[in-house]
C-alpha positions in Angstrom: -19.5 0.1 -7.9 -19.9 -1.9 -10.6 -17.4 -4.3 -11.5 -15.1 -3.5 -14.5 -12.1 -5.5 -16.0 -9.0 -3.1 -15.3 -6.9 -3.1 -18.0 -3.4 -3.4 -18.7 -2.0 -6.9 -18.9 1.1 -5.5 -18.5 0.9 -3.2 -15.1 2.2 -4.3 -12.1 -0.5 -4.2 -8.7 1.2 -3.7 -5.6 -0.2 -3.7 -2.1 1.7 -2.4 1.0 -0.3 -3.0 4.0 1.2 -2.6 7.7 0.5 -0.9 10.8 1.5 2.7 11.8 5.8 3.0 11.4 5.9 -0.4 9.4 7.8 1.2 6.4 4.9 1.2 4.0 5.4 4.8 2.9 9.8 4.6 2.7 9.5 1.4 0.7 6.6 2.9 -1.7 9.1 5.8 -2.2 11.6 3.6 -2.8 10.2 1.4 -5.0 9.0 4.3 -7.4 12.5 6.2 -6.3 14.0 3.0 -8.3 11.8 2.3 -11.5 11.3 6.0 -12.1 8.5 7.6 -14.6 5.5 5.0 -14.9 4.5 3.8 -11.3 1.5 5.4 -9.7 1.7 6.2 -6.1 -1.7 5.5 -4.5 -1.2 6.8 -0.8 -4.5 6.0 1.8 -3.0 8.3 4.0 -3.0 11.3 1.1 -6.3 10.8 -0.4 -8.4 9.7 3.3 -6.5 12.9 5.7 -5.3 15.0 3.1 -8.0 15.0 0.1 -10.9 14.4 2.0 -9.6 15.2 5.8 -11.9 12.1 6.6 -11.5 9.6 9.9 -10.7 6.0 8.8 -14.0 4.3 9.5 -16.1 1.1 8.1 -17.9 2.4 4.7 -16.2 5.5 4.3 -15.5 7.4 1.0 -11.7 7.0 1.1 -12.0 3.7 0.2 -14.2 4.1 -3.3 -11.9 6.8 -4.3 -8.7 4.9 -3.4 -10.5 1.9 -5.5 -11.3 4.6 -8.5 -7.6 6.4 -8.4 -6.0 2.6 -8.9 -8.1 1.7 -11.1 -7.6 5.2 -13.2 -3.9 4.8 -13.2 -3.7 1.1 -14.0 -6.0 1.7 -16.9 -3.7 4.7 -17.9 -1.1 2.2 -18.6 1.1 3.0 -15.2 2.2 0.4 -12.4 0.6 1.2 -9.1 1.6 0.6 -5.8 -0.9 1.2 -3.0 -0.2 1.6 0.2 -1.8 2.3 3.9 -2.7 0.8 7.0 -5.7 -0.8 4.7 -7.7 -2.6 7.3 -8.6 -5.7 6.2 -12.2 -6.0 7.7 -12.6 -2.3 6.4 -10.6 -2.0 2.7 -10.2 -5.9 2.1 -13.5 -6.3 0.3 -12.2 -3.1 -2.2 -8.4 -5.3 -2.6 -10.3 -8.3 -3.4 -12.2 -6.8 -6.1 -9.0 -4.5 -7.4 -7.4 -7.7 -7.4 -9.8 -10.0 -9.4 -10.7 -7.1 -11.9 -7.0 -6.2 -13.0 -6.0 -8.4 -15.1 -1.9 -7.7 -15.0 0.1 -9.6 -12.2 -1.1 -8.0 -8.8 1.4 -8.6 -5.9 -0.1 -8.0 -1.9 2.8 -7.8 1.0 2.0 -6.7 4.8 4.8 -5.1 6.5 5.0 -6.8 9.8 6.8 -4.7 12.8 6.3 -5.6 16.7 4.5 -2.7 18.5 7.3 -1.8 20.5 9.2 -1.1 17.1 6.3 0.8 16.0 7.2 3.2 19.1 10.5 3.1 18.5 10.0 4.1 14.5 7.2 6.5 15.3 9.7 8.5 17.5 11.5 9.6 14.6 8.3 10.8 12.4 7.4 14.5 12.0 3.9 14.0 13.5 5.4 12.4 16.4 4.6 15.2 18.6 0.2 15.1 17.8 0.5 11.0 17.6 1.0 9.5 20.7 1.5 6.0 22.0 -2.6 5.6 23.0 -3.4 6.7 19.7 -0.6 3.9 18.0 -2.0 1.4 20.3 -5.8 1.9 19.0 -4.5 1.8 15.4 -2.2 -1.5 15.8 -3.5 -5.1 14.6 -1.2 -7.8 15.1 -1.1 -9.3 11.4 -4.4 -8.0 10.3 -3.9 -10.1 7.1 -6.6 -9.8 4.6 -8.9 -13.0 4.3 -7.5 -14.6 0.7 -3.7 -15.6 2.0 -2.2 -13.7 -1.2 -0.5 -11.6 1.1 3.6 -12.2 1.5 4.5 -10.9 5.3 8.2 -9.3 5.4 9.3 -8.9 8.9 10.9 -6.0 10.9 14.3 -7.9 10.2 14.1 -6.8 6.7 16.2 -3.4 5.9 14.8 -0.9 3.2 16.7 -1.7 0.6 16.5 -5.3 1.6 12.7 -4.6 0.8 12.6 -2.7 -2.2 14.9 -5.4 -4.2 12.9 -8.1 -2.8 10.0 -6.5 -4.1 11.4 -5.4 -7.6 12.4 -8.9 -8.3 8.9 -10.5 -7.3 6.8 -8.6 -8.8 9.3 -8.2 -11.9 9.3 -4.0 -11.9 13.1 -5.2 -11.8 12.6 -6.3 -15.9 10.6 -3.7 -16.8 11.8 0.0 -18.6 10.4 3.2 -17.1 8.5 5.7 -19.4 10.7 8.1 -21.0 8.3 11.3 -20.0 
């Protein structure tokens, strides 16, 4: 992919990485729940099982679309926040580029929970029932933090709406107005 200046000065980048049942998905919501009109959700989970029903492997064509759908909305003049399990030996070569070629503020967090919470969490999901514990266990990297240190880690300690105003105020979507339509 050739390497394009994103545009808008003014949108927000955010990056919600975190294994399986870290909260990545509830604070997204939340975060767009609370600014309203304007912020782009870009789901890994939507566009890798649901749009292409593709495995999450090295090289695969999830991550050039997840790279083209950001890149879409932030030039459209919306905030995005992406969010996924985002690998960082797999997706963090994607971020890195994403985040040298916007050129608005771009804010990365990792949503860090204990396996043994991960159980716990993943108990009360819908797909707990096809998921199991080997398949959690597979998935799970202990702080699989990408490469550049831009990352801010917010622990299992932190509630959801602990979260979500924490990550309002940082990245400023706090001080911003929504689109009226």
């Amino acid at each position: 992919m050739t390497a394009v200046t994103v545009e808008g000065p003014d949108t927000r980048l955010i990056v919600l990485r975190g294994n399986s049942a870290s909260g990545k998905s509830s604070v997204a919501d939340g975060l767009r729940e609370r600014f309203g009109r304007g912020l782009a959700l870009v789901a890994q989970d939507n566009l890798r099982r649901i749009v292409l029903r593709e495995r999450d492997r090295p090289g695969a064509a999830n991550i050039g679309l997840i790279d083209t759908v950001a890149r879409y909305a932030l030039d459209a003049g919306y905030h995005v926040v992406l969010e996924g399990l985002l690998y960082a030996d797999r997706y963090g070569d994607m971020l890195a580029r994403l985040r040298a070629d916007h050129r608005g503020p771009t804010h990365a967090y990792y949503l860090h929970v204990p396996f043994e919470e991960t159980l716990v969490r993943h108990a009360g999901k819908p797909i707990a029932d096809e998921v199991g514990e080997a398949d959690l266990r597979d998935w799970y990297r202990e702080l699989d933090l990408l490469p550049s240190g831009a990352e801010t880690v917010i622990g299992a300690g932190s509630g959801l709406t602990e979260t979500v105003d924490r990550i309002m105020r940082e990245t400023g979507l706090d001080r911003l107005p929504a689109r009226e339509h």
